[in-house]
N, C-alpha and C positions, 0 to 999 in steps of 0.2 A: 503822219506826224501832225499835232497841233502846232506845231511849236508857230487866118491861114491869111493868110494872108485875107482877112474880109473885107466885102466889096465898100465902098464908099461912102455909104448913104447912110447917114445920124439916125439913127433907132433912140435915140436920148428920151425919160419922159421931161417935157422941155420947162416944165414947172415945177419938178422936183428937187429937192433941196438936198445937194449931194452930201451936205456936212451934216444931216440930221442923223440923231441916234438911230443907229440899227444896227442889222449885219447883213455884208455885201459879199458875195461870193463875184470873184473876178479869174480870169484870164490873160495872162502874159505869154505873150507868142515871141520866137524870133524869125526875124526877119527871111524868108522864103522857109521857114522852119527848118531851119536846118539846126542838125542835134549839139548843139554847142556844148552842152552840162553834162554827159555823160552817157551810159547804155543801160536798157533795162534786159536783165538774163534770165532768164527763171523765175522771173513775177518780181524779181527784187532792183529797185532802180539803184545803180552804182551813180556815186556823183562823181566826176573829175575836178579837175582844180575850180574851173567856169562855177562848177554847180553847185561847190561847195563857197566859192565866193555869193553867190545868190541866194544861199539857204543862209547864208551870215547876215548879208543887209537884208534880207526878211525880218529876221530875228532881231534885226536894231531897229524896225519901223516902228516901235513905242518909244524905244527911245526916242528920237524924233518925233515923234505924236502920242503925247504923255494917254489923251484921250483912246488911243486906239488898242483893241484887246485883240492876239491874235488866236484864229481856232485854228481851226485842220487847215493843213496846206500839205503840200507837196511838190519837190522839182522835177521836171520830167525831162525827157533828153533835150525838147526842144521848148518846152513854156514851163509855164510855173501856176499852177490851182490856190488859189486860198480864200479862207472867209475871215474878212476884218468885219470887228464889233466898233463902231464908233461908239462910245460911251461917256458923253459929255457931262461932266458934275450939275449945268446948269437948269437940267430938266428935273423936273419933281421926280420926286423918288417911288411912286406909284410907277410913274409911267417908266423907270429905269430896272423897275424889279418886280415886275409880271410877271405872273406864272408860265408864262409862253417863253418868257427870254426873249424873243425878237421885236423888232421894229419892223414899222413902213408894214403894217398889216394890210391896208386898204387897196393894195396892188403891186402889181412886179414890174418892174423896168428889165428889157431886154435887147441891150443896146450896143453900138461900138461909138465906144467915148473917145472926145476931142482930150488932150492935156491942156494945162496951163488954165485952168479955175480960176477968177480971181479971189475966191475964197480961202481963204491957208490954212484952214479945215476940211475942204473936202477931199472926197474920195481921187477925185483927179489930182490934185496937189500929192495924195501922198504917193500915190502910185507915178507920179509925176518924176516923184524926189527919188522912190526906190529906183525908176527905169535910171536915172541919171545917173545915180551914185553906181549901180550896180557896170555899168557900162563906163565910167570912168575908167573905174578899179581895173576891169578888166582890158582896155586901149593900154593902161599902165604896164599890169604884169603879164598880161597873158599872149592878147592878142588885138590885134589893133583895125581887125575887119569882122570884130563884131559890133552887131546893132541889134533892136527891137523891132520886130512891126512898129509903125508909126501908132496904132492903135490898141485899144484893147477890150475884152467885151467883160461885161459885166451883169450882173442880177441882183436886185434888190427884193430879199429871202421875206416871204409872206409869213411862215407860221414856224411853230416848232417842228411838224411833220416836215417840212421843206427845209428846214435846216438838219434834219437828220439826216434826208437823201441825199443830200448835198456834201454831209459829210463822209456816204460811206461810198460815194463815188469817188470823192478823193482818195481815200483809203485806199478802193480798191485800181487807182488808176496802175498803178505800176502790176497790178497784174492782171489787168485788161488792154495793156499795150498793145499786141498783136492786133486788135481790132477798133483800138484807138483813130476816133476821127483826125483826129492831129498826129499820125503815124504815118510819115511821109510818103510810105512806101505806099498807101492805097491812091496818091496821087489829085485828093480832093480837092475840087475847085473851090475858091471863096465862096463863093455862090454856094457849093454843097455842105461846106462846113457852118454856115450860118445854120442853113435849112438844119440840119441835125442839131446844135445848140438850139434853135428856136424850139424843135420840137420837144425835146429832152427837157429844158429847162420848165416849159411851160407846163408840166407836167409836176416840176416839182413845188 
């Protein structure tokens, strides 16, 4: 639809400006992954009540960030895939309607990001506002021993070609679960799930 715990150490590009126009393809884990949102059967992810709370506040993150355009995303039993377009009116309109569509051409951030930006634009703010919101709702009505990983990993998408892989990885996440790095049952270390994202990604 458009609609692992990793180890400690700031991968940030630390002069990068997270509120600038582009799109960011990110990663929401929970916490020891465990499958909170639901099962995937037969290639098809069923959401439960958790997952369908989580594909809600997805779906309200422009509301809350009039600037932000959402693409492909998906909930998975235990994280959630998506590419947010920051799309701010203030940049000239060349540089908003390229032939390429993407932002941040001149390199890819490969990182697990800190919250709490002091920018109210950026990418960590909004992801910031979705972990919270989503995590209230859920202490409220559901269950009151869920959390987030404290972090999250993220890539800032080079070309058009890179946003297409990006997209049909999402796509095809729920029916590549069984071999999914984030499928708990394979047992991967933080340390192995980074190495697989790092390598996966740079590729795209």
């Amino acid at each position: 639809m458009r609609y692992h715990r990793f180890d400690r150490k700031n991968l940030r590009l630390r002069e990068y400006d997270y509120s600038r126009n582009g799109f960011y393809f990110v990663t929401i884990c929970t916490k020891g992954m465990c499958d909170f949102f639901g099962a995937v059967r037969n290639g098809v992810m069923g959401l439960n009540e958790l997952g369908c709370a989580v594909a809600r506040f997805w779906n309200q993150i422009p509301v809350h960030f009039p600037d932000v355009v959402l693409d492909e995303w998906v909930v998975m039993p235990n994280h959630v895939h998506g590419v947010l377009f920051i799309n701010k009116p203030d940049v000239l309109e060349g540089a908003r309607h390229e032939k390429t569509g993407v932002g941040a051409r001149h390199g890819a951030s490969l990182h697990v990001n800190r919250f709490g930006s002091l920018n109210p634009q950026s990418l960590s703010c909004i992801i910031n506002h979705f972990k919270g919101a989503v995590t209230r709702n859920i202490h409220k009505n559901y269950d009151p021993h869920f959390s987030w990983q404290p972090r999250y990993y993220d890539h800032i998408v080079r070309n058009e070609n890179s946003l297409n892989c990006i997209r049909s990885y999402i796509q095809n996440n729920p029916m590549n679960w069984k071999s999914d790095i984030e499928n708990r049952t394979h047992h991967l270390s933080s340390q192995k799930i980074r190495s697989n994202y790092d390598h996966l990604f740079n590729h795209f």
